[in-house]
N, CA, C and O of each residue as an XYZ file, in Angstrom:
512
protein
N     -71.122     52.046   -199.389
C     -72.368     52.405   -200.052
C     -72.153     53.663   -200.902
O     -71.788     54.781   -200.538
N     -72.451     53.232   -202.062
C     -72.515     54.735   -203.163
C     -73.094     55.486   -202.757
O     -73.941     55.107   -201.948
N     -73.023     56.747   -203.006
C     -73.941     57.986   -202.983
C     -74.960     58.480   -204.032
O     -74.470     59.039   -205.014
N     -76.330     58.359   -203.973
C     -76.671     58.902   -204.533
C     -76.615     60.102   -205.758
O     -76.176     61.214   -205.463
N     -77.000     59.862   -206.900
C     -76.838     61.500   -207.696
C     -77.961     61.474   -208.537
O     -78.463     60.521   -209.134
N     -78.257     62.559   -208.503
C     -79.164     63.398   -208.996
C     -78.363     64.605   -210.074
O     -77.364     65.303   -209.901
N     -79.257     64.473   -211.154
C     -77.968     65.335   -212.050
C     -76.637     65.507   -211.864
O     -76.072     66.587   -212.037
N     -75.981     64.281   -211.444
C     -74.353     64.911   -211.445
C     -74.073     65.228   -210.195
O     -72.935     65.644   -209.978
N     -75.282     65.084   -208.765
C     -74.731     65.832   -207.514
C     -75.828     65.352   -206.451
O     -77.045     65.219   -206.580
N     -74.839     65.102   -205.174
C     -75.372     64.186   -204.261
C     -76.563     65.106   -203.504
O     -76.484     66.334   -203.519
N     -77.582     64.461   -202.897
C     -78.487     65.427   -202.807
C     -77.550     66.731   -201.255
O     -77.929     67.823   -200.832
N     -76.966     66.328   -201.077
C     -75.974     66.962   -200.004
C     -75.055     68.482   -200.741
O     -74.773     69.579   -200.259
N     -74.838     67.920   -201.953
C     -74.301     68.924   -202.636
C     -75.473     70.200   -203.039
O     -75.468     71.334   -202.560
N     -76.548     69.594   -204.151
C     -77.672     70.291   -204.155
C     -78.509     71.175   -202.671
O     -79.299     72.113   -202.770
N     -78.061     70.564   -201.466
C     -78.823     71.951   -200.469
C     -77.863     72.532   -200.425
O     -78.231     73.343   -199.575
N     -76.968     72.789   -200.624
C     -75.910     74.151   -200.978
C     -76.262     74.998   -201.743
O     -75.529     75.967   -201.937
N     -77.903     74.829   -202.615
C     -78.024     75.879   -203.689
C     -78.876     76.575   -203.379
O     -79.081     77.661   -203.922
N     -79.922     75.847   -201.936
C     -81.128     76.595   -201.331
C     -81.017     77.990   -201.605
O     -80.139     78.525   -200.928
N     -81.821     78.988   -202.627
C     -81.759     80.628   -202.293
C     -83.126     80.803   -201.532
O     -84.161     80.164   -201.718
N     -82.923     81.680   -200.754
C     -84.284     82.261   -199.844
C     -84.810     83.681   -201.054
O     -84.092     84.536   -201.572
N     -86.381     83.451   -201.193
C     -86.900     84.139   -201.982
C     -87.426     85.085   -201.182
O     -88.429     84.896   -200.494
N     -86.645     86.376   -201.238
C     -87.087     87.928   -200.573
C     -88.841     88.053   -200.612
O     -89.726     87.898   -201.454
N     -88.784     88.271   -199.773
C     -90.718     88.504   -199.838
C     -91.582     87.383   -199.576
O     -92.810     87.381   -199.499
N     -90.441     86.040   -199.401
C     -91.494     84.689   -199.290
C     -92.936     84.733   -199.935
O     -93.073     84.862   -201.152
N     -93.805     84.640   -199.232
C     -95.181     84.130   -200.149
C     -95.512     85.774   -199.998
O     -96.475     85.727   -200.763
N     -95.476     86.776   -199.720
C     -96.231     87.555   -200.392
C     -95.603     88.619   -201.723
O     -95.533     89.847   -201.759
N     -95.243     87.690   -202.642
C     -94.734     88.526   -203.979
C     -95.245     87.074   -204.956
O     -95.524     85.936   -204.579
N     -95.222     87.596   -206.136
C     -95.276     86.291   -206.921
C     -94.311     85.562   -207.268
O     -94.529     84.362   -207.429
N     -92.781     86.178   -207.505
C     -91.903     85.866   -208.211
C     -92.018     85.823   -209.513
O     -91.771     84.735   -210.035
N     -92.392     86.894   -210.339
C     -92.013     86.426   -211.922
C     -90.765     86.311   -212.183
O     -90.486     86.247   -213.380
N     -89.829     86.260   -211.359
C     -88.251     85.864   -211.837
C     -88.479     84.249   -212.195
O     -88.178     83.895   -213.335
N     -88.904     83.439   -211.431
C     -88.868     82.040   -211.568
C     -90.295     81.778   -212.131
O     -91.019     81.213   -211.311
N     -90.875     82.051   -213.329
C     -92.107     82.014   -214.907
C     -91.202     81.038   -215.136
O     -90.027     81.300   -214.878
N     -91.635     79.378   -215.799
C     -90.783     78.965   -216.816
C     -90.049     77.993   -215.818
O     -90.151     76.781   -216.008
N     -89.343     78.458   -214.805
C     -88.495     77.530   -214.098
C     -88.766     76.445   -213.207
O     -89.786     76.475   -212.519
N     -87.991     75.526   -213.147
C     -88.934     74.181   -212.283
C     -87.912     73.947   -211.363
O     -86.700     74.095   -211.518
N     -88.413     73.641   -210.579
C     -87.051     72.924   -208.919
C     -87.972     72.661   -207.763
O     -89.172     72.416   -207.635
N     -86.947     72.807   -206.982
C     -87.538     72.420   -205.357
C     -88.029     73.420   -204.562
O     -87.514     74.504   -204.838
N     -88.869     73.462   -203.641
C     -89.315     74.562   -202.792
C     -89.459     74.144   -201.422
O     -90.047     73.083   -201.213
N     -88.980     74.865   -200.389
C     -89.232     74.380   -199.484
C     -89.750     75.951   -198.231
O     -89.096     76.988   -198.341
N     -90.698     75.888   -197.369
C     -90.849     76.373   -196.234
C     -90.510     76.217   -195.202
O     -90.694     75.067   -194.803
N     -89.859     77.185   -194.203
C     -89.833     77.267   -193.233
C     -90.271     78.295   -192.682
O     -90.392     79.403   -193.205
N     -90.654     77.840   -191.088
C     -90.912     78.729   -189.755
C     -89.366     79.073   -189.109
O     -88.618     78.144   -188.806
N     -89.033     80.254   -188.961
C     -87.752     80.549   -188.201
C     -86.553     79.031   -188.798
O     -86.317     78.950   -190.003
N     -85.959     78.033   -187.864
C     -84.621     77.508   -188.537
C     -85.318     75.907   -188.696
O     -84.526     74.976   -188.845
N     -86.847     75.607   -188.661
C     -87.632     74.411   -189.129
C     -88.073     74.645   -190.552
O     -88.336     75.760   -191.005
N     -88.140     73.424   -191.275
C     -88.795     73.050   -192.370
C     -89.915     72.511   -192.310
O     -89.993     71.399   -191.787
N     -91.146     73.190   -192.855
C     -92.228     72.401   -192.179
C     -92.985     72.008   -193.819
O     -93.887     71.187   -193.983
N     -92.647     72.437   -194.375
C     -93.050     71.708   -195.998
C     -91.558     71.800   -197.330
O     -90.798     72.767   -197.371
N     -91.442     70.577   -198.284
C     -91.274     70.388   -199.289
C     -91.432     70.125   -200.230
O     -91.596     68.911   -200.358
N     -91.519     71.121   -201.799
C     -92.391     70.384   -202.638
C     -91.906     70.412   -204.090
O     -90.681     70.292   -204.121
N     -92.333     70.502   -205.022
C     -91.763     70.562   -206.233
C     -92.390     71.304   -207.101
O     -93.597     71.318   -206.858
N     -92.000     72.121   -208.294
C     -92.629     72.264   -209.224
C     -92.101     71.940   -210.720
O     -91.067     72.416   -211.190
N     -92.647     71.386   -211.141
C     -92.435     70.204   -212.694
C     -92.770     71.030   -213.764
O     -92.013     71.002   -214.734
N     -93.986     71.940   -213.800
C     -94.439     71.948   -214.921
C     -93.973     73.367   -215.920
O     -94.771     74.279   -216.134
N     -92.646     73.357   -216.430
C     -92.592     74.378   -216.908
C     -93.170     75.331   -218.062
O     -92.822     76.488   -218.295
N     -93.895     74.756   -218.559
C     -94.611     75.168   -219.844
C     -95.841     76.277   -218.975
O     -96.356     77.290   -219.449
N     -96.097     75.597   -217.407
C     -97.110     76.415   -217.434
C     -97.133     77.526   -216.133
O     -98.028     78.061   -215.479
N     -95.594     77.570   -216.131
C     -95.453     78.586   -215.072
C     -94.267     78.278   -214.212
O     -93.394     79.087   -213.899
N     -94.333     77.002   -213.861
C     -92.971     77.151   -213.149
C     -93.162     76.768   -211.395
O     -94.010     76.134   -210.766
N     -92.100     77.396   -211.072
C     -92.285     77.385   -209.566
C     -92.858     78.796   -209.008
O     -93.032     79.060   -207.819
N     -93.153     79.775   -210.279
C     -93.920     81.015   -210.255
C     -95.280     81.103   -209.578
O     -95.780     81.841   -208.728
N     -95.759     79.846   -210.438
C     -97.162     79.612   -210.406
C     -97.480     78.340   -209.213
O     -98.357     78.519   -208.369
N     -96.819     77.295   -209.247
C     -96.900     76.746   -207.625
C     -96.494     77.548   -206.448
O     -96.974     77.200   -205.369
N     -95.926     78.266   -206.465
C     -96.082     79.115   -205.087
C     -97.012     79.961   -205.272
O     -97.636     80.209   -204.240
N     -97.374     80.538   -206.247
C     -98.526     81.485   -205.987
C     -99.476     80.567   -205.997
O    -100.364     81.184   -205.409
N    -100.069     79.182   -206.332
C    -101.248     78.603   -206.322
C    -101.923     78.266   -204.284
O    -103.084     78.050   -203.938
N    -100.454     78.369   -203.230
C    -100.223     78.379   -202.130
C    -101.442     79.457   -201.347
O    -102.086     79.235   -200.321
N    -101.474     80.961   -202.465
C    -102.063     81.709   -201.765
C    -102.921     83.045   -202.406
O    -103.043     84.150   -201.877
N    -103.479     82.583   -203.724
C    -104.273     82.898   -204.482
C    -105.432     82.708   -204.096
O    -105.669     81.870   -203.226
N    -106.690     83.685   -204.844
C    -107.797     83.227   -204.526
C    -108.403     82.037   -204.662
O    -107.511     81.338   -205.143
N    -109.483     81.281   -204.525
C    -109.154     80.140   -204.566
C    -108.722     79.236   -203.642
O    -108.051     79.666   -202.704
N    -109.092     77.477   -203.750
C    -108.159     77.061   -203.236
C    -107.255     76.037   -204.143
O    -106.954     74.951   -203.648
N    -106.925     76.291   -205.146
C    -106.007     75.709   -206.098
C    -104.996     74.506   -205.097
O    -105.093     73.279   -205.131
N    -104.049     75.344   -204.251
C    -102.596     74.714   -203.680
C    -103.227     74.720   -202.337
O    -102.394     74.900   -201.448
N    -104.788     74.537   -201.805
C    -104.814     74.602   -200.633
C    -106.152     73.113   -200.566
O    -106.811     72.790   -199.578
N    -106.171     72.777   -201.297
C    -106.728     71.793   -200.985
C    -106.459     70.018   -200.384
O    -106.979     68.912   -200.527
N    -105.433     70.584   -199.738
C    -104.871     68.697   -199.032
C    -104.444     70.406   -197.691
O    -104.272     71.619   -197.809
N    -104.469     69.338   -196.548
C    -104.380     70.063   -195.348
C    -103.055     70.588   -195.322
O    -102.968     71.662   -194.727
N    -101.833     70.058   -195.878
C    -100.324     70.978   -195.432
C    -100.976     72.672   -196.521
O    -100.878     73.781   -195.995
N    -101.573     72.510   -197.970
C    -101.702     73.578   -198.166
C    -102.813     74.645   -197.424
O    -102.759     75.817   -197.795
N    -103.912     74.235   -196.289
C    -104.273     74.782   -195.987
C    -103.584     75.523   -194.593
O    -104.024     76.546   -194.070
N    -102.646     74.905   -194.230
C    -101.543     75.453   -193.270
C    -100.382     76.473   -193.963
O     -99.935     77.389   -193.272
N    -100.066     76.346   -194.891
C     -99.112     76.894   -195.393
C    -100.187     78.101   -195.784
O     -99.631     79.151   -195.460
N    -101.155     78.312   -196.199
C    -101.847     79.500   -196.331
C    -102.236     80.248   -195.128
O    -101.594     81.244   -194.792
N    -103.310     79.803   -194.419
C    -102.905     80.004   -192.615
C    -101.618     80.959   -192.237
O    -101.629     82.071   -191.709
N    -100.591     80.222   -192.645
C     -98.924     80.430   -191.715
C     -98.106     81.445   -192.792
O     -96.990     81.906   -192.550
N     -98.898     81.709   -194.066
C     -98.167     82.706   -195.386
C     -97.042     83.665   -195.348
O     -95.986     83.777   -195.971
N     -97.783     84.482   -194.162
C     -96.731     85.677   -193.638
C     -95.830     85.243   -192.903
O     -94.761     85.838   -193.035
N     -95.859     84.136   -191.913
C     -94.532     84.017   -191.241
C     -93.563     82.809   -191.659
O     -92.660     82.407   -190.925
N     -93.841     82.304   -192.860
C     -92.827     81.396   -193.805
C     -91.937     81.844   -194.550
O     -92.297     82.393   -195.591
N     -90.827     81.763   -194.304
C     -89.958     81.610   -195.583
C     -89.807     80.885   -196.144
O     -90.055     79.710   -195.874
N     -89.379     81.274   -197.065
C     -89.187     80.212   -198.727
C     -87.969     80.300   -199.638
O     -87.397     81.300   -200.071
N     -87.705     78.964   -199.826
C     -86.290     79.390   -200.414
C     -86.409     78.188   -202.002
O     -87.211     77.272   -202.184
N     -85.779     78.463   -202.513
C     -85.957     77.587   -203.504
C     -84.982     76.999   -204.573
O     -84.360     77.997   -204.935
N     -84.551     76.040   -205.209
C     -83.344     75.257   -205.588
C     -84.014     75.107   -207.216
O     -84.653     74.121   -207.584
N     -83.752     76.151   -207.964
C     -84.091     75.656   -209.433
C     -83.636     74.924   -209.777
O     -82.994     74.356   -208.894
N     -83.493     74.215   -211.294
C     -83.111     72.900   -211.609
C     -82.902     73.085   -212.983
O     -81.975     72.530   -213.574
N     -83.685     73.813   -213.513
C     -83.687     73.964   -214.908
C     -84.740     74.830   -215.634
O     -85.197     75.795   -215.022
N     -85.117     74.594   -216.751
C     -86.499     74.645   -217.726
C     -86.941     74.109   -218.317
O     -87.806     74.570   -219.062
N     -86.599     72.857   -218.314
C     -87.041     71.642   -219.190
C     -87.974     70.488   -218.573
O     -88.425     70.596   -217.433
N     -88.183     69.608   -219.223
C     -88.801     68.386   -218.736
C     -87.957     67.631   -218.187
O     -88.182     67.178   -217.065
N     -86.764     67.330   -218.901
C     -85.894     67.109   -217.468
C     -85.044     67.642   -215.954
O     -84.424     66.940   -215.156
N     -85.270     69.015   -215.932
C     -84.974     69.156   -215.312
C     -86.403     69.183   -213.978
O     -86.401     69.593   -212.817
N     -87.339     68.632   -214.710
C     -88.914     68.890   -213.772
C     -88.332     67.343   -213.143
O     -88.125     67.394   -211.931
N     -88.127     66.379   -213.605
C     -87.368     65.027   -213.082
C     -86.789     65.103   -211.594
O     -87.116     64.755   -210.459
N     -85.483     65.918   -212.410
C     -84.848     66.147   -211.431
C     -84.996     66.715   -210.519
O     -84.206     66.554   -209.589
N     -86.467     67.943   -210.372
C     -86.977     68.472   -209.563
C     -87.323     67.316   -208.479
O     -87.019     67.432   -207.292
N     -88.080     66.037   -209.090
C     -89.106     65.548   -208.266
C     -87.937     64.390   -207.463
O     -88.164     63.990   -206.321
N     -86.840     63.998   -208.158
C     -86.356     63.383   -207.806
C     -85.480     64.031   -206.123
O     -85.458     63.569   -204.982
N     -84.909     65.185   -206.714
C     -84.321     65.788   -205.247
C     -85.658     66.056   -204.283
O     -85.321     65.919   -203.107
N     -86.952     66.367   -204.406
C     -87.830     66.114   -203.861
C     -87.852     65.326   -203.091
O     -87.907     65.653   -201.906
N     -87.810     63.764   -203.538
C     -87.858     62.525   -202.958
C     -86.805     62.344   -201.537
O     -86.952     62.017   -200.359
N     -85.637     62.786   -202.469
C     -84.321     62.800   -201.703
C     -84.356     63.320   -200.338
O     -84.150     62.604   -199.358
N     -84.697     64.939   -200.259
C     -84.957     65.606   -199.184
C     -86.166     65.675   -198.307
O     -86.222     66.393   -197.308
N     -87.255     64.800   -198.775
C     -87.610     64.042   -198.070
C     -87.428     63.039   -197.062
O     -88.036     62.865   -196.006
N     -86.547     62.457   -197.547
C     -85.994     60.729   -196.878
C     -85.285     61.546   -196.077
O     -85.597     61.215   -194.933
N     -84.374     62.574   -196.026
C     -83.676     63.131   -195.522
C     -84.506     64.082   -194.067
O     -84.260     63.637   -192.946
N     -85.022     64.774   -194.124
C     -86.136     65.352   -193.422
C     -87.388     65.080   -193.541
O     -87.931     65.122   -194.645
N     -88.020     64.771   -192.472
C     -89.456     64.577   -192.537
C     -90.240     65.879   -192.120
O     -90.571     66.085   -190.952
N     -90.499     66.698   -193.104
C     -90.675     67.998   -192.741
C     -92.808     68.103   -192.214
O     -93.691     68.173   -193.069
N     -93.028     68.083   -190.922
C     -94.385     68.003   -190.166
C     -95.413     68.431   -191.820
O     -96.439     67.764   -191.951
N     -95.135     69.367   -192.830
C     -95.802     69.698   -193.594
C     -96.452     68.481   -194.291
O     -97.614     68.204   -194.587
N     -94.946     67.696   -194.482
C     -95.582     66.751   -195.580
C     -96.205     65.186   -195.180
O     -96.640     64.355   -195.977
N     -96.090     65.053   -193.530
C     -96.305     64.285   -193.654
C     -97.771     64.009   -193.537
O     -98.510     64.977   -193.355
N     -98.535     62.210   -193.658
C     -99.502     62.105   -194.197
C    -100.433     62.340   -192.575
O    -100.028     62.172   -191.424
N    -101.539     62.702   -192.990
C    -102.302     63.626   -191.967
C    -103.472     62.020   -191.560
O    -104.118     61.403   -192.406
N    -103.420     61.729   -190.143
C    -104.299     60.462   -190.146
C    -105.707     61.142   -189.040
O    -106.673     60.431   -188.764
């Protein structure tokens, strides 16, 4: 069985790029304005959400993590975001850019998918 790729790299290769973002949710990150990739949370050495951000024209993965815990409930309206706001301070966050383009927002959603199938992280799954 082939391996999967995603830009050029198996999704196995890509969690080798996970960086943990200093300050987790309480900073904004204007380093990543503009940039699109993967995001993921954890509690201590669990993943309890994965998600994406696509839209680079209008912020990035800048602005989806801050939509997590802004006034408002922008990123808190489906129940994993009202947990991930809840749980803010004791999450880390690490995150796998991809690019700045529209394709690389693709490829965001696509390794998304990937590390999904791969982990079923309690965040994402569907709430009955």
């Amino acid at each position: 069985m082939t391996q999967q790729l995603i830009a050029g790299m198996t999704p196995a290769e890509w969690s080798q790029q996970w960086q943990m973002l200093e300050g987790g949710l309480s900073q904004r990150h204007d380093e990543l304005k503009g940039s699109v990739g993967v995001f993921r949370f954890r509690r201590r050495n669990e993943v309890v959400y994965i998600g994406c951000a696509r839209e680079y024209a209008k912020g990035g993965l800048r602005k989806r993590l801050f939509d997590f815990i802004r006034p408002g409930d922008s990123g808190r309206t489906h129940y994993a975001g009202q947990k991930i706001y809840e749980n803010r301070e004791s999450l880390a966050v690490d995150v796998i850019v991809t690019g700045t383009d529209y394709k690389a927002g693709w490829t965001a959603q696509r390794l998304k998918t990937a590390f999904l199938g791969i982990r079923k992280p309690v965040g994402n799954a569907t709430r009955t």
